[in-house]
DRENKEMAR-76964 format. One record per residue (C-alpha): residue number from 1; residue in three letters; chain; x, y, z. Coordinates in Angstrom, 1 decimal. Example, Ala and Ser with C-alpha at 12.3 -4.5 7.8 and 13.67 -1.06 7.14 Angstrom:
(atom 1,"ala","A",(12.3,-4.5,7.8))
(atom 2,"ser","A",(13.7,-1.1,7.1))
REM end
This chain:
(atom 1,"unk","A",(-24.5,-21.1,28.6))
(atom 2,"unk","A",(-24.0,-23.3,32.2))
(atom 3,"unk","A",(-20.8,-24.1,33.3))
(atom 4,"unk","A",(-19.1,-21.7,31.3))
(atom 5,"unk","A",(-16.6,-21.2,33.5))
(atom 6,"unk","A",(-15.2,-25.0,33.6))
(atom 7,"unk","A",(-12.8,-26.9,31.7))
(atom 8,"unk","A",(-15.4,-28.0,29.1))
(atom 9,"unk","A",(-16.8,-24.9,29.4))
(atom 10,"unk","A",(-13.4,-22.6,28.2))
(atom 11,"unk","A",(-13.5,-25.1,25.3))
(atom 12,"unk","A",(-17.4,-24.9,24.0))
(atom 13,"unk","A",(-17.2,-20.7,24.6))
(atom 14,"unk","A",(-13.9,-20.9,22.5))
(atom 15,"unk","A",(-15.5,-23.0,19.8))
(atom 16,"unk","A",(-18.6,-20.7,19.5))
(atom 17,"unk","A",(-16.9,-17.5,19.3))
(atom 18,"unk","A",(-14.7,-19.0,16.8))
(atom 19,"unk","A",(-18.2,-19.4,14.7))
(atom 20,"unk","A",(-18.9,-16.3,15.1))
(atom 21,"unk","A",(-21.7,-16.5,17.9))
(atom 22,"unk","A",(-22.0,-14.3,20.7))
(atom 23,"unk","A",(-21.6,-16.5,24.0))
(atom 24,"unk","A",(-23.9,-15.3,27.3))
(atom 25,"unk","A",(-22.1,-17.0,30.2))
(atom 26,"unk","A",(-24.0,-17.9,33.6))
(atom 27,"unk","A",(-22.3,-17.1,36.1))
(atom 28,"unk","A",(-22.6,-16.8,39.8))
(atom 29,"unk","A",(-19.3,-14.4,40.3))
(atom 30,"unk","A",(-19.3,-11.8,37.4))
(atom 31,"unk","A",(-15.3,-12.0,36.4))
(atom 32,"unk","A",(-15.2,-15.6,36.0))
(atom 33,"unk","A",(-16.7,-16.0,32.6))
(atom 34,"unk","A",(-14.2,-16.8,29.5))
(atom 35,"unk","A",(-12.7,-13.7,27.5))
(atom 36,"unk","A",(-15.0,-12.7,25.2))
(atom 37,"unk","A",(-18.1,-14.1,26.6))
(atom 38,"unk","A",(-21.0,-11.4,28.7))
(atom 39,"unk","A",(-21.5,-12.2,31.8))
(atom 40,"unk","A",(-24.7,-13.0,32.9))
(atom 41,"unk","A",(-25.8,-13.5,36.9))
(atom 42,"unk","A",(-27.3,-16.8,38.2))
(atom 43,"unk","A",(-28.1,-19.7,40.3))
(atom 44,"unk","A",(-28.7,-22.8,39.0))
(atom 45,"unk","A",(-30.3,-23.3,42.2))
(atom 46,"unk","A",(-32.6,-20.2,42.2))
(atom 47,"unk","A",(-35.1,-20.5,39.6))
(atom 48,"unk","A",(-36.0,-16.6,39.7))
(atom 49,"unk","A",(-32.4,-15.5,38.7))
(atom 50,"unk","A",(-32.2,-18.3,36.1))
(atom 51,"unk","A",(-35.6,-16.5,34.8))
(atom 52,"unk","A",(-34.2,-13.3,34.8))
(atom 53,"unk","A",(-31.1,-14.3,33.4))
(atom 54,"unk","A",(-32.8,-15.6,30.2))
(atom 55,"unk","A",(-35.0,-12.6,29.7))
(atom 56,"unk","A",(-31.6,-10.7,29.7))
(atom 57,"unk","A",(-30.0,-13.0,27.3))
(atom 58,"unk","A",(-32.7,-13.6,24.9))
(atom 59,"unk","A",(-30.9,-16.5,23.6))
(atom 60,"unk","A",(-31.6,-18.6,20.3))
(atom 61,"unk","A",(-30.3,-21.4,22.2))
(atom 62,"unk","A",(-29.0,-22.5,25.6))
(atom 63,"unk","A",(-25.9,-25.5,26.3))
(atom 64,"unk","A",(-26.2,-26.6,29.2))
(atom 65,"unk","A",(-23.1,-27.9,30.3))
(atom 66,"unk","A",(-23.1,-27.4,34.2))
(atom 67,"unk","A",(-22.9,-30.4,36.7))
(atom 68,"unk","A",(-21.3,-32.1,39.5))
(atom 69,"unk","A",(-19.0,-34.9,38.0))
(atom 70,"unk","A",(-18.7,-38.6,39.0))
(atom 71,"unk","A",(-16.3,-37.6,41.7))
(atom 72,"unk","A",(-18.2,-36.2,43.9))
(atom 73,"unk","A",(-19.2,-38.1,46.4))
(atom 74,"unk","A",(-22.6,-36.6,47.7))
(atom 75,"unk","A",(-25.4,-38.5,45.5))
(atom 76,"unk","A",(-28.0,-35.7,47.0))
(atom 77,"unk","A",(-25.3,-32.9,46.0))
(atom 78,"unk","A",(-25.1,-34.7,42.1))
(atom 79,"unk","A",(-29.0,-35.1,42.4))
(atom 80,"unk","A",(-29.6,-31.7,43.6))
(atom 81,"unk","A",(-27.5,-29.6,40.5))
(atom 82,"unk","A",(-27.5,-32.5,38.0))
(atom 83,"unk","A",(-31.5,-32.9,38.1))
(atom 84,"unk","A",(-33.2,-30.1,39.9))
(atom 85,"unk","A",(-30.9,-27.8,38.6))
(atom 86,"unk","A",(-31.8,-28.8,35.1))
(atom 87,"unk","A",(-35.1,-29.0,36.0))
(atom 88,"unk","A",(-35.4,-25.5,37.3))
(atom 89,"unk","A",(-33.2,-23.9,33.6))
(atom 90,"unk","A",(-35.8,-25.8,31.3))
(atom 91,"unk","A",(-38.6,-24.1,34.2))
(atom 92,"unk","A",(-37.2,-21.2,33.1))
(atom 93,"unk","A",(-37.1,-21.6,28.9))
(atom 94,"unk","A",(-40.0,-23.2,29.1))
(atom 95,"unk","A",(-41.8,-20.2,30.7))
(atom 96,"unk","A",(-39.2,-17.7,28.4))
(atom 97,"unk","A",(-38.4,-17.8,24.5))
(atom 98,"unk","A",(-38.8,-21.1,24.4))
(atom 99,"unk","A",(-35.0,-21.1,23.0))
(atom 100,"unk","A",(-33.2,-24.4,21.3))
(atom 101,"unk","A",(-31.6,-26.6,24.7))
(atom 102,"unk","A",(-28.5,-28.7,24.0))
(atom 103,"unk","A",(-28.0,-30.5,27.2))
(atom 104,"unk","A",(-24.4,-31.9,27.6))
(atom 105,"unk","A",(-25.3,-35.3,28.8))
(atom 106,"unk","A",(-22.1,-38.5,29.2))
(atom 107,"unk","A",(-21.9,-42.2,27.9))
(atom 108,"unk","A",(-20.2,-43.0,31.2))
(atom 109,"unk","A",(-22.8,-44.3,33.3))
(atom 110,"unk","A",(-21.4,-47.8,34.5))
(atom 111,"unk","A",(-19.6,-50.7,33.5))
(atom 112,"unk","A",(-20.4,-51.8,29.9))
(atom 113,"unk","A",(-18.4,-54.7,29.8))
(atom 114,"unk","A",(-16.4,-53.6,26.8))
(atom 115,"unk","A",(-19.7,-53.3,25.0))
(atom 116,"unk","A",(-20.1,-51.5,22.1))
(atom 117,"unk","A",(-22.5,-48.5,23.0))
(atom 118,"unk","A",(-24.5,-46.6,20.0))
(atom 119,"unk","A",(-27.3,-44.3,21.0))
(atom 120,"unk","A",(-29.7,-46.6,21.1))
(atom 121,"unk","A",(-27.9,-48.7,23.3))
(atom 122,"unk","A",(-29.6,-49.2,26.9))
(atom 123,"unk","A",(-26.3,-48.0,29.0))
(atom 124,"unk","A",(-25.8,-49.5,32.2))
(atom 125,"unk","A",(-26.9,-47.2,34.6))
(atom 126,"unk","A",(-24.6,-48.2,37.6))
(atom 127,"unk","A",(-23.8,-44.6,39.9))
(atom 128,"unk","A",(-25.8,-41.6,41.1))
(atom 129,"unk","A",(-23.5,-39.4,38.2))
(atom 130,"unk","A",(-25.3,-41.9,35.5))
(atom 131,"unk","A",(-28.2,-41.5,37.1))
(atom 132,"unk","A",(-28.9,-38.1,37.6))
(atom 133,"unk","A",(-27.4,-37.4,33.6))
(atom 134,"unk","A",(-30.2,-39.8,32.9))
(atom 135,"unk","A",(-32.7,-38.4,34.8))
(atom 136,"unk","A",(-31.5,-34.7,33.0))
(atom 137,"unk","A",(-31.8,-36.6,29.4))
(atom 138,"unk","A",(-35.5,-37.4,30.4))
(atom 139,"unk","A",(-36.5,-33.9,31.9))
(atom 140,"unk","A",(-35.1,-32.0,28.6))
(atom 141,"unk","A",(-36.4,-34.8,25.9))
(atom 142,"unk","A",(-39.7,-34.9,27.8))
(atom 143,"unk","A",(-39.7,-30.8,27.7))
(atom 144,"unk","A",(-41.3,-29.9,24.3))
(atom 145,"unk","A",(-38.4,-27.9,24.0))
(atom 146,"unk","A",(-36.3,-27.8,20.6))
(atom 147,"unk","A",(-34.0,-29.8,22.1))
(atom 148,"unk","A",(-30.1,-32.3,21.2))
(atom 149,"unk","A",(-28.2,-34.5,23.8))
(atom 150,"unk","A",(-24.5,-34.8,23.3))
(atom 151,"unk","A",(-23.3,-37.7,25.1))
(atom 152,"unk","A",(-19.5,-37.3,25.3))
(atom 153,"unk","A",(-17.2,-40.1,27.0))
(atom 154,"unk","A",(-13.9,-39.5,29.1))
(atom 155,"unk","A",(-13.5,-36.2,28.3))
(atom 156,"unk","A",(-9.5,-35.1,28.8))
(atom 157,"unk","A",(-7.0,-32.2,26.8))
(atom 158,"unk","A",(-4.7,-29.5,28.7))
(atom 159,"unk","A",(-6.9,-28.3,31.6))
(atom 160,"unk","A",(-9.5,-30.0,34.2))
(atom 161,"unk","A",(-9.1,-33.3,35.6))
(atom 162,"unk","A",(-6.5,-34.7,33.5))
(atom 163,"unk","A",(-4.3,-32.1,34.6))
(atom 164,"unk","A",(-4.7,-32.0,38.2))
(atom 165,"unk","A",(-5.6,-35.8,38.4))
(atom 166,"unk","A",(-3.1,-37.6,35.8))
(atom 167,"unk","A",(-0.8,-35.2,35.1))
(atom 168,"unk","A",(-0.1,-33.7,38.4))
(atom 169,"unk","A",(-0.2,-37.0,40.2))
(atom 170,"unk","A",(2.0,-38.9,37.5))
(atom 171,"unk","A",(4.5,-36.2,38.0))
(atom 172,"unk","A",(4.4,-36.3,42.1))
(atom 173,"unk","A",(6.5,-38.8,44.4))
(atom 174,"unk","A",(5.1,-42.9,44.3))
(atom 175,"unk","A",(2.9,-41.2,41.0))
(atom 176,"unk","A",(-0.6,-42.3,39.8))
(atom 177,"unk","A",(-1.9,-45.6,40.4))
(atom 178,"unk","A",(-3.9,-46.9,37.8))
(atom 179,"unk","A",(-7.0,-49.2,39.8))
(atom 180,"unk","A",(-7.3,-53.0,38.7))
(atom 181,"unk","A",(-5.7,-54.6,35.9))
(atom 182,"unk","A",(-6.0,-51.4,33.8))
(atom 183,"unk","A",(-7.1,-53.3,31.0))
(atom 184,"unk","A",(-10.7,-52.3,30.6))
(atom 185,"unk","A",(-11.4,-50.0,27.4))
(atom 186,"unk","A",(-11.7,-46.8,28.1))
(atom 187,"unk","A",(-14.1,-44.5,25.2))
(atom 188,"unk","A",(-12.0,-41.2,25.4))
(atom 189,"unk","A",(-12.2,-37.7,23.6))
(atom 190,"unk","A",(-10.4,-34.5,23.7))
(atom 191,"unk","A",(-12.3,-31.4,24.8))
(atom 192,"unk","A",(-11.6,-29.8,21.8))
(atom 193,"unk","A",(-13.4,-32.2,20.3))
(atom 194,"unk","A",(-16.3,-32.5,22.5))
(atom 195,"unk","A",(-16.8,-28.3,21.9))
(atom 196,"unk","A",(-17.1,-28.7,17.8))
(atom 197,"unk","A",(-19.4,-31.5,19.0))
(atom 198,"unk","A",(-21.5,-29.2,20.7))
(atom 199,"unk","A",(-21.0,-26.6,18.2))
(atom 200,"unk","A",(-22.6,-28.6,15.6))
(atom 201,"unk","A",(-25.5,-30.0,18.1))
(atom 202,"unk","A",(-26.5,-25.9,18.2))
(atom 203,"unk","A",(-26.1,-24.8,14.8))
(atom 204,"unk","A",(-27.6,-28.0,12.9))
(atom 205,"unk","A",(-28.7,-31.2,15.2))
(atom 206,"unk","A",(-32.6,-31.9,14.4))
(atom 207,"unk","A",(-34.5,-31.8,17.8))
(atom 208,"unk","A",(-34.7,-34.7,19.5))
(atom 209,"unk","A",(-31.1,-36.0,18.3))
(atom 210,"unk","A",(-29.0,-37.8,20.6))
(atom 211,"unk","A",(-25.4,-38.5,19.8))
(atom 212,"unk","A",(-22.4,-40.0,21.7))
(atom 213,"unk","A",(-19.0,-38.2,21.0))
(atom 214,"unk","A",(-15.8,-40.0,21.1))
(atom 215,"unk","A",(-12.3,-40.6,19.4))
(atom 216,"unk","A",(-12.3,-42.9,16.7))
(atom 217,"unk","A",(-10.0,-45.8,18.9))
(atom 218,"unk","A",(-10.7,-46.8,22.5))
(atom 219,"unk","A",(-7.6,-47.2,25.0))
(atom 220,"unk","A",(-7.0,-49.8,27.9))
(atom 221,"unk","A",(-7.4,-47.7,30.6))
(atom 222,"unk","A",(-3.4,-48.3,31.7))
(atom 223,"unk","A",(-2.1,-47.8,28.3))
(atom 224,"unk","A",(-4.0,-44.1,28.5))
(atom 225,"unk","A",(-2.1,-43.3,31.8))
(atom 226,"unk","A",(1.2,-45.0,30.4))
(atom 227,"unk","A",(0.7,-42.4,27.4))
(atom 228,"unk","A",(0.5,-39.3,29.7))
(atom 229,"unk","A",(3.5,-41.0,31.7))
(atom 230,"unk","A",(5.6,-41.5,28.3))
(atom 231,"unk","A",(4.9,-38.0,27.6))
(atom 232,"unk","A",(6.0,-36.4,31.2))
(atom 233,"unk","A",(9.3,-38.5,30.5))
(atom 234,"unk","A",(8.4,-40.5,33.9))
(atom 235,"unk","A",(8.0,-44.3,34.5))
(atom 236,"unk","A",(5.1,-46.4,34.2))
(atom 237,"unk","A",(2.2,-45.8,36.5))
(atom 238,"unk","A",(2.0,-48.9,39.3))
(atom 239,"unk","A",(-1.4,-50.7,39.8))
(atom 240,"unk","A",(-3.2,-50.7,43.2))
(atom 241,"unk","A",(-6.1,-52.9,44.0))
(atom 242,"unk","A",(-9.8,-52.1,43.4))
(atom 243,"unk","A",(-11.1,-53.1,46.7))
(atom 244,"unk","A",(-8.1,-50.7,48.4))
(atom 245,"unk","A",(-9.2,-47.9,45.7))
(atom 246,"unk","A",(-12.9,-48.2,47.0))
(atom 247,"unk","A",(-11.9,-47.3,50.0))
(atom 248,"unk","A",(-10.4,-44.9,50.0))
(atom 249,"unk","A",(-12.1,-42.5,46.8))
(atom 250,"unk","A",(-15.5,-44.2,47.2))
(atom 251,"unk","A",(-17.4,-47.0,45.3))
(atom 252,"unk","A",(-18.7,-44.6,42.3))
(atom 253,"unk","A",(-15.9,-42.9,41.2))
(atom 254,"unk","A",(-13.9,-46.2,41.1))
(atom 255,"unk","A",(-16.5,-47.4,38.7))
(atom 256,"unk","A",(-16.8,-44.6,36.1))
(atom 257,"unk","A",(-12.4,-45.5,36.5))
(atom 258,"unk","A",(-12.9,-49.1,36.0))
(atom 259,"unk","A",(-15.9,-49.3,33.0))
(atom 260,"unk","A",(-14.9,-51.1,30.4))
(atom 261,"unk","A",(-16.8,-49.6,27.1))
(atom 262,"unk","A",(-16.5,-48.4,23.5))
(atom 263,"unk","A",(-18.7,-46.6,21.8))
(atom 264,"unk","A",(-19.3,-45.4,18.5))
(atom 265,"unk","A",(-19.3,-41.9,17.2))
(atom 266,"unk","A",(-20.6,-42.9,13.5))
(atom 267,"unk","A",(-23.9,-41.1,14.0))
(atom 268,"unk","A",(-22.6,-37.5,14.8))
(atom 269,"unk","A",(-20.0,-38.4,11.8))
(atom 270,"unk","A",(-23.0,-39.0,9.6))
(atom 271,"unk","A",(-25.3,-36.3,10.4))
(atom 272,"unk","A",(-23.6,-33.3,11.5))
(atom 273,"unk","A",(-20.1,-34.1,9.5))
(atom 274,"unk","A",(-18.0,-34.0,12.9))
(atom 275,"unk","A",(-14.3,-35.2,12.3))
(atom 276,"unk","A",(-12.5,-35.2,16.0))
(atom 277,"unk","A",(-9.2,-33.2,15.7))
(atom 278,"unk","A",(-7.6,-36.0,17.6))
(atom 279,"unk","A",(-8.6,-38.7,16.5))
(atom 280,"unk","A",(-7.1,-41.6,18.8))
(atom 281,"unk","A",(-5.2,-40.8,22.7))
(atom 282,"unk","A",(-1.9,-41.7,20.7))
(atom 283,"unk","A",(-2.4,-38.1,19.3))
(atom 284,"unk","A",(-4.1,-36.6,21.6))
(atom 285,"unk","A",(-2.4,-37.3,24.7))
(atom 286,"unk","A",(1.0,-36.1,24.3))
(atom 287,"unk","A",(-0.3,-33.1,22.3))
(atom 288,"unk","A",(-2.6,-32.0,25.7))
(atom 289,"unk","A",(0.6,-32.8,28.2))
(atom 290,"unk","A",(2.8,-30.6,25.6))
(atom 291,"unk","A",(0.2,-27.9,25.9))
(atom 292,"unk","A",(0.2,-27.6,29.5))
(atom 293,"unk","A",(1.5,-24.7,31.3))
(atom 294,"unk","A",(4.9,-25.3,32.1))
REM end
């Protein structure tokens, strides 16, 4: 597995072990893989280790969860591990075992407009993040690999960015400021969820599958900070203009803030049987602040 070592990461080794499976983390400093997983050394940027890396493994199946995110603000950065570092791992299978590739793609690609988005939506396509997970989705589809895209939205729970940017912020002097009106939808899902997700994708998904994984309700994007500021026992996060927000985090991670989408997780329901644990914010969000290391 990529990206073992991250937020989403803990959660998809977690999941797996659970199952039953034995978990081969990538990593590039052998200590930082989760408990129970083997370590594994390589470079997502050095085709030769990733080679050697799988001829160590030997796995039935590699996730493929590692990437920069939406925040970062270098587009050749996001293009350089999002696409030629995918590009260089399915080099590698390709020329390996030939093993089952579940890429760990995201519906949050630009502004939707409060559309609904299944999988065979055409998703707006709006940042150099969208881009470059669309680019991936091409290169690993295109592969002849036994391969699954998981497409999960906002992904938040007790950990990663929701604890260092919502929770952290919410709880500092002048607090989190939502951007805009707040009132475009946000398609959210707990990482929990998103691991069973990928789980599933592994264990059952026929190749070629695509599926988006969400909670069953989306939230206005205030009413999900309002939720984690209920929670804290603080007061209502304050609104600060777009055009002021632009400047001072950047034009694409204001938009993968401001999207307004929902999207439908009926398909992974139908096929693979996935039930989200939390099934709406409401649930979700005070649970992940209550789980937080106090």
């Amino acid at each position: 597995m990529t990206g073992a070592s991250g937020f989403l990461g803990h959660a998809v080794c977690a999941e797996l072990l659970l199952r039953g499976h034995g978990v081969a983390a990538l990593v590039r400093r052998p200590g930082s893989e989760p408990e129970g997983t083997r370590s594994v050394p390589g470079d997502l940027a050095d085709g030769a280790s990733l080679a050697a890396a799988l001829a160590d493994a030997r796995p039935d199946c590699v996730v493929h969860l590692a990437a920069e995110i939406a925040s970062q603000r270098s587009a050749d950065r996001i293009d350089e591990v999002n696409v030629r570092g995918t590009e260089r791992l399915l080099q590698a299978c390709l020329a390996g075992s030939r093993p089952r590739f579940v890429f760990v793609s995201t519906v949050v690609t630009g502004d939707a407009h409060g559309s609904l988005l299944e999988e065979d939506s055409e998703l707006p396509v709006q940042t150099a993040y969208g881009r470059s997970k669309r680019e991936g989705e091409r290169l690993v589809l295109a592969s002849g690999l036994d391969a699954v895209i998981v497409r999960p939205s906002h992904v938040y729970g007790p950990g990663g960015w929701f604890a260092q940017e919502f929770v952290k912020r919410l709880s500092a002097p002048g607090r989190l400021a939502v951007i805009g009106s707040g009132e475009n939808l946000w398609d959210v899902v707990r990482v929990e969820d998103v691991a069973s997700a990928v789980a599933l994708a592994a264990e059952r998904a026929a190749p070629g599958s695509v599926y988006h994984v969400v909670d069953d309700q989306p939230i206005s994007f205030y009413d999900f900070v309002a939720l984690a500021a209920r929670a804290l026992g603080v007061g209502p996060p304050r609104r600060i203009p777009t055009p002021l927000a632009r400047l001072v985090a950047g034009r694409d991670p204001v938009l993968a803030v401001t999207r307004s989408a929902r999207s439908s997780n009926a398909k992974i329901k139908r096929e693979l049987g996935w039930r989200p644990r939390f099934a709406t914010a409401a649930e979700g969000v005070p649970d992940a602040v209550g789980s937080l290391p106090s």
